[in-house]
C-alpha positions in Angstrom: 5.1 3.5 -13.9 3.6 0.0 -13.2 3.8 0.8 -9.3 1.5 3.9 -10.2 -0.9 1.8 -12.3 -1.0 -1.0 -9.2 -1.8 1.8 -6.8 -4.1 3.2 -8.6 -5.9 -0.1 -9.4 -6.5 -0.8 -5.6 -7.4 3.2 -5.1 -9.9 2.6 -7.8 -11.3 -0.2 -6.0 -11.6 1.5 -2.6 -8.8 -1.6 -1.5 -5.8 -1.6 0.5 -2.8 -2.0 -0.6 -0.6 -4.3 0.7 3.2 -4.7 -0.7 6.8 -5.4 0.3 7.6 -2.9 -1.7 9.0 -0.1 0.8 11.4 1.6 -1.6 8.6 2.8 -3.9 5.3 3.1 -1.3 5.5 5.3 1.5 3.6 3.9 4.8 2.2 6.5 5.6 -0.6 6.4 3.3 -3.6 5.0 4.8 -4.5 3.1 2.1 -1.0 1.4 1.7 0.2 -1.5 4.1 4.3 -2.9 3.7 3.6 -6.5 4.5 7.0 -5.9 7.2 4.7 -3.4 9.1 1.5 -5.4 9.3 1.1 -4.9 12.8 0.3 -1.2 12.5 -3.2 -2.7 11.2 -4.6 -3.2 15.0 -3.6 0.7 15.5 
């Protein structure tokens, strides 16, 4: 539940979201960045 409310703070905010988190946010959301795969930012 608290990984919902985070993402849906920074949704709510028209922000991205930027984690380590990969075992609970998928990348391939545009709106969600894993801080290992920053790199796919200049795509």
């Amino acid at each position: 539940m608290p990984d919902a409310i985070i993402l849906a703070t920074a949704r709510q905010n028209k922000a991205i979201l930027v984690t380590r988190n990969s075992k609970d946010f998928s990348k391939n959301q545009q709106d969600i960045v894993i801080l290992y795969n920053i790199g796919e930012l200049k795509k």
